[in-house]
N, C-alpha and C positions, 0 to 999 in steps of 0.2 A: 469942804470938798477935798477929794482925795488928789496927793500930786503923785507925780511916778519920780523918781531917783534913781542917779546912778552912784554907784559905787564901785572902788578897786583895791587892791594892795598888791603893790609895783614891788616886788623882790628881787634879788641875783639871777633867778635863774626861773622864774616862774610870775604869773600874773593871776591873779582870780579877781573874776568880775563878777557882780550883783546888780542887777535892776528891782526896784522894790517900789510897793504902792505904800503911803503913807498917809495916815490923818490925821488933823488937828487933834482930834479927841481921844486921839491914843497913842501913847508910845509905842505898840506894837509894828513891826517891820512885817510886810506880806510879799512875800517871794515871788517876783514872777518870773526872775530866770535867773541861774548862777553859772557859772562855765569857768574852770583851769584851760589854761594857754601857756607853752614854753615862750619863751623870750626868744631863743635860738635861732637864727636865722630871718628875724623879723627886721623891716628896715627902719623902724620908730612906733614911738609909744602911740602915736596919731592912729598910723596903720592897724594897731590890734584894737585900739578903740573903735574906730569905725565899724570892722569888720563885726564887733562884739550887737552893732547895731544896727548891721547893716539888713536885719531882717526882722525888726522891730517898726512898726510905724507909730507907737506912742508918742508923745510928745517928752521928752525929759525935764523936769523943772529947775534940777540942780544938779550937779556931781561933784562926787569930793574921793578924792585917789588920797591913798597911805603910799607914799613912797621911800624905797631904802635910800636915803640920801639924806643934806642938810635943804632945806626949803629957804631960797631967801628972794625976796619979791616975785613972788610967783614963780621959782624956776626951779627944779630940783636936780643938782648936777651928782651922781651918788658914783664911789667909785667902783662901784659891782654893777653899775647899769651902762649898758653898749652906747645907749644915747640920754639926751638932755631932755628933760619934760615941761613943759612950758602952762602955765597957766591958761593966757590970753590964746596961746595955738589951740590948745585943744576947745576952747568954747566955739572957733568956727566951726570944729567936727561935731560938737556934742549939741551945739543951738544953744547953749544953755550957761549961768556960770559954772564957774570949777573952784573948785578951792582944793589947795594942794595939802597933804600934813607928811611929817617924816611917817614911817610907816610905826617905829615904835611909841608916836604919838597918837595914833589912832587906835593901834594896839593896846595901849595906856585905858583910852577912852573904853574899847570894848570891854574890855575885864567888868566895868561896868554893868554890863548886858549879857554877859557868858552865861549858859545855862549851870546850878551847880554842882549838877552831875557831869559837866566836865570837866569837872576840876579834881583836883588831888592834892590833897594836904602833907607836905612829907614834914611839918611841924606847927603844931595849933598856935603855938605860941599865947598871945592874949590880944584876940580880936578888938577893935576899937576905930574911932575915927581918927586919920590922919593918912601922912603923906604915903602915897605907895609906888615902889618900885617897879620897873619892868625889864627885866635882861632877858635877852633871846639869842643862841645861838645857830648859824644855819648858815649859807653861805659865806654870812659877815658877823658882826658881834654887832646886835642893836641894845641901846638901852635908852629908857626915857622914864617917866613918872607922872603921878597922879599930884597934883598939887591941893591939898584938901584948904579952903578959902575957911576958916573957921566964920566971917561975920555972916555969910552967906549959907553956909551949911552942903554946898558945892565944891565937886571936882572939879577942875581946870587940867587938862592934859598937857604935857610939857615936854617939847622934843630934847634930845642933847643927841653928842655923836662921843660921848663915853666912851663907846669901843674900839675906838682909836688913841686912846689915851697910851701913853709909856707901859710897856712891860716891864713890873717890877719883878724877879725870880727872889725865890726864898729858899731856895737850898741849892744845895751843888749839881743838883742834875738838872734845876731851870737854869742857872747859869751854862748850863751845857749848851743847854737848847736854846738861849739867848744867843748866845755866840756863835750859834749853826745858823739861826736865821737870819743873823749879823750880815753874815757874809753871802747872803743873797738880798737882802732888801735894805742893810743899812741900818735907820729904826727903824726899832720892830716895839708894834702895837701889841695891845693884847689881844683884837681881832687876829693878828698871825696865831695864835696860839689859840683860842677858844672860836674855831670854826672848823668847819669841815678839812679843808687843809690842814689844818692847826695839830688834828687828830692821825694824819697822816706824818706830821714831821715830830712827833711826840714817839710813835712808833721806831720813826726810823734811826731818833738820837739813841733808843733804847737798844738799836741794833746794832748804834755806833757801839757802843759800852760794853757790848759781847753777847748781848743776849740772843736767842736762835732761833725763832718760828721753825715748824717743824718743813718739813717739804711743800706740804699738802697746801700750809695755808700761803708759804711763801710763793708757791706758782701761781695759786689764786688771785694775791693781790697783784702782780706781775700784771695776769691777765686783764685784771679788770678796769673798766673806763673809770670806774669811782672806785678808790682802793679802801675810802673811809665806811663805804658799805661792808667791804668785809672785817675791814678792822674792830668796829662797832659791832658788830653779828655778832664774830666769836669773840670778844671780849666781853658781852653778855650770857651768851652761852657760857663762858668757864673754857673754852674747847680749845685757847689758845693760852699760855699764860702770855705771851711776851703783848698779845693783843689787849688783854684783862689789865695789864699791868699798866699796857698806852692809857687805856678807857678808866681806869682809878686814878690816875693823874690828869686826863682830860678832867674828870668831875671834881679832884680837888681843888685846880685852879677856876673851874665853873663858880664851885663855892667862896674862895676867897674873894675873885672877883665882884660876883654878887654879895657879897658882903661890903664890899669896900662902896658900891653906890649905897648900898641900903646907909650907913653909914655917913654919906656924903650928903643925903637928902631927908636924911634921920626917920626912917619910914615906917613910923610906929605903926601904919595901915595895915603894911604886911609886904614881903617880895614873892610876885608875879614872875614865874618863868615858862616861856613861849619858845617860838622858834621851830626849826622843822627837825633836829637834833634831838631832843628831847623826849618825844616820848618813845623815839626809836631805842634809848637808853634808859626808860624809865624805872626799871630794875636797879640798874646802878647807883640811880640818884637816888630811890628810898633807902638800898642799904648797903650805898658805897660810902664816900668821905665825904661828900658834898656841903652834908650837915658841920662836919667837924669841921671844916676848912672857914665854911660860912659864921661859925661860931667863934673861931680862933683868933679872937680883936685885943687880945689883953685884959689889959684894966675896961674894956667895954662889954665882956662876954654878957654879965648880966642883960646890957640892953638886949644884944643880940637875942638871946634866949625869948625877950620878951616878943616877937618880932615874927606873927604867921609868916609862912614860905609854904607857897600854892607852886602847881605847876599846871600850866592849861593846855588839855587835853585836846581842844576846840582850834585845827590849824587855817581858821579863818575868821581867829580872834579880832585880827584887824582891817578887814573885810567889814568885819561887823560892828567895828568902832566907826570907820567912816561911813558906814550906810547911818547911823545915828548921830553922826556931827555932820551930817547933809541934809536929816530929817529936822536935828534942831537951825540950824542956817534956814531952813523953809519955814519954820513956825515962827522966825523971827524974819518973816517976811525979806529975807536977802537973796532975792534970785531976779 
């Protein structure tokens, strides 16, 4: 018999939710409704869940939310989210149980299930079973991994909050910009540097050092609510150098970074990069520095080399990881 699920992936600044029918006899997800939501202005995560339901009269059997934050006994306190998300709260709203995952843990999981026509290879590397990485840039810096269980022949999805780890700089102009962010935040993570902000103060150390956006682009970012929109735009385009020049170093520290988990978790599977930044820059990441930065480990390069680097095109990667770690929780009779 078929159950109904819900699903979500809880981000900085946006929420998408999935309701899905599900069967014993198939891994297949059947869509019965998806819907984007701003967070802005909402008073809890209770409030958008409801509403997401509130003109549904199905029964729900299970849900499982991907959230940006660390998950510990049911609770997810994330520092880009307005409020706290509670397990046990939200099954009074949803009837149902909940099961929470970090959001780059369900992310993890759906790579699984991505169609792979949305995907893009910007290095084949040499395909094979094992551990796979996952880094996303977007509001914040998520990273998590695939843990491949060799006795079982199964992934296991593995949260971490990597993106808050120390900013290491490797040359004199990240030490610039370590010392600019210094003296606004103290430590400084490598989420200050590889997010949307990140892209914004990468420009502006460049502007410390002398360099001059033309008129045109400088009134624009002035103007604008999101300044990483235009800096990203024309830095793609070519139309700005000092823009081009933020956006090639935005993508060489993208690359070291992701290199340094793939690394960390030895991810012969291959690294997965997500997030809402990325395919807006997808240009630059096939043929900026991304690769070299990613490959530049020393006495490691050969691993690296060996080592596919996907980028997924699909920005409800993790959406679609939790609607299938809710379908499998239901097969395994947990609701």
């Amino acid at each position: 018999m078929s159950s109904v699920i819900l699903a979500g992936d809880v981000g900085g600044s946006k929420i998408d939710f999935g309701l899905y029918e599900v069967s014993p006899d198939s891994t297949e997800l059947r869509t019965i409704r998806e819907d984007r939501v701003r967070i802005a202005g909402s008073a809890s995560f209770d409030e958008l869940v409801a509403a997401f339901l509130e003109d549904d009269a199905r029964s729900v059997a299970l849900a499982c939310f991907g959230v940006a934050g660390p998950v510990r006994d049911g609770i997810a306190r994330g520092v880009n989210l307005p409020w706290t998300v509670s397990a046990k709260a939200l099954e009074s709203v949803v009837g149902a149980r909940v099961v929470l995952l970090n959001d780059l843990e369900s992310t993890a999981f759906g790579t699984l299930f991505v169609d792979p026509t949305e995907i893009v290879t910007l290095h084949e590397g040499t395909p094979r079973d094992g551990n796979r990485a996952v880094i996303a840039a977007g509001t914040g810096l998520g990273q998590g991994f695939l843990f491949f269980d060799v006795a079982s022949g199964r992934y296991v999805p593995v949260a971490t909050e990597g993106g808050h780890v120390d900013f290491a700089p490797r040359d004199d102009f990240e030490c610039r910009l370590l010392a600019r962010l210094r003296e606004t935040f103290g430590r400084v993570s490598y989420e200050r540097v590889l997010s949307g902000p990140g892209l914004t103060c990468l420009f502006e150390t460049l502007v410390d050092d002398g360099l001059k956006p033309d008129a045109r682009v400088h009134e624009a970012i002035a103007r604008a609510e999101d300044p990483n929109t235009i800096i990203s735009a024309e830095g793609v385009a070519g139309t700005c150098p000092v823009c081009e020049e933020a956006l090639d170093r935005f993508v060489s520290l993208y690359g070291a970074q992701a290199g340094n988990l793939a690394l960390t978790i030895m991810a012969t599977g291959g690294v997965w990069i997500g997030g809402g930044i990325v395919t807006k820059i997808l240009p630059k990441m096939q043929n900026g520095p991304f690769l070299d930065s990613f490959r530049d480990k020393g006495r490691y390069v050969d691993v690296m080399l060996d080592m596919p680097v996907r980028v997924l095109l699909n920005a409800r990667t993790s959406l679609l990881g939790a609607a299938h770690a809710a379908r499998e929780h239901c097969l395994r009779g947990e609701v």
